[in-house]
C-alpha positions, 0 to 999 in steps of 0.5 A, a space after each residue: 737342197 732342193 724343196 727344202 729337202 736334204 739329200 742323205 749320202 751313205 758315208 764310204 764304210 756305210 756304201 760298202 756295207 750297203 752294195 755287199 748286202 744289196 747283192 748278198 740279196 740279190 743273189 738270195 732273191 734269184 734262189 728264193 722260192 716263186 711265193 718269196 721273190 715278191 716279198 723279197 723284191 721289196 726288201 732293198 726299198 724297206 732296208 734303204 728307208 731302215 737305214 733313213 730312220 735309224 740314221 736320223 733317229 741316231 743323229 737326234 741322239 747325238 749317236 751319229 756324227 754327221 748326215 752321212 748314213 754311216 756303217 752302224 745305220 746299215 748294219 742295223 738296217 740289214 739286221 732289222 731286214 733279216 730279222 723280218 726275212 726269217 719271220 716271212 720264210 716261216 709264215 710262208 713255209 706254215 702257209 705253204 705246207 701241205 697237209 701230209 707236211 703237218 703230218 708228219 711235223 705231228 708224228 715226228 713231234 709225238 716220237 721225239 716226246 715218247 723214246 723215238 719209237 711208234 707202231 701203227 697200234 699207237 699211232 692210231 691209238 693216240 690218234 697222231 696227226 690224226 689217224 683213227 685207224 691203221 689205215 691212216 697210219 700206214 700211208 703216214 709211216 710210208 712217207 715218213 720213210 720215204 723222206 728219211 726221218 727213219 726206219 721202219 723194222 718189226 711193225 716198230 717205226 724209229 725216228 732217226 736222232 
C-alpha cells in the first residue's frame, strides 16, 4: 500500500483474458487505417481504467469476490472497448467518405427501395444523389459500375442482390 492506495492485480483467467485481447489489439492497431491508429493507440489505457471501475463497481455489489480484476471485469471491459471501437469506425468512415462514396451510397439506397433497376431518365428525374441532368448521371453509373454493385445493359442499370 503506498499513499494510501491499493495496488489492483488482474486474477490468473483475468490476466489471460487481458494479454489475448491487448495483442488481438495490437495486431488490429497495426492494420487499422492511418486516421484510426491514434484513437486506437488509446484503447488499452481506456480498457484498463473499464475493467478499474467495473471491477470495483462489482465489488461494491457484492458481484466480485476479492480485489482481484477478475475475467467477468475484463470481458466486459473488452466488451464496452469494442462496443466504442465500432461507433469510431462509423464516424470515421461518415467522416472520411467522399463525395462520390454519398453518391453512390444514395443511388444504391433509392435502387434497393424501386426493384433494383434505374436508367439515366430516372435517376435525374427523381434527382438521385443529386443529379438534374443525364450529365450527372453517367459519371455517377460509371463508377457504380467500376466498384461492381452492378450491371449496366439496354440504357437500364441493375443493382446486383
Amino acid at each position: 500500500m503506498e499513499g494510501g492506495r491499493t495496488p489492483l492485480t488482474f486474477s490468473h483467467s483475468g490476466r489471460r483474458k487481458w494479454i489475448e485481447w491487448y495483442d488481438a489489439h495490437a495486431t488490429e492497431l497495426s492494420e487499422a487505417p492511418e486516421a484510426l491508429q491514434g484513437p486506437y493507440a488509446k484503447m488499452p489505457g481506456y480498457c484498463a481504467r473499464f475493467c478499474l471501475i467495473i471491477h470495483l463497481t462489482r465489488l461494491v455489489c457484492r458481484e466480485a469476490k476479492d480485489m482481484e480484476i477478475d475475467e467477468i471485469s475484463v470481458l466486459s471491459a473488452i466488451a464496452l472497448i469494442e462496443y466504442f471501437k465500432n461507433h469510431l469506425r462509423k464516424v470515421y468512415d461518415r467522416f472520411y467518405e467522399s463525395d462520390m462514396d454519398r453518391k453512390i451510397k444514395k443511388l444504391i439506397d433509392w435502387m434497393q427501395r424501386h426493384v433494383n433497376r434505374i436508367s439515366y431518365r430516372d435517376c435525374y428525374r427523381n434527382g438521385v444523389a443529386g443529379c438534374k441532368h443525364k450529365k450527372d448521371a453517367e459519371p455517377l453509373f460509371n463508377e457504380f459500375l467500376n466498384r461492381g454493385h452492378g450491371e449496366f445493359q439496354d440504357n437500364i442499370l441493375t443493382l446486383f442482390t
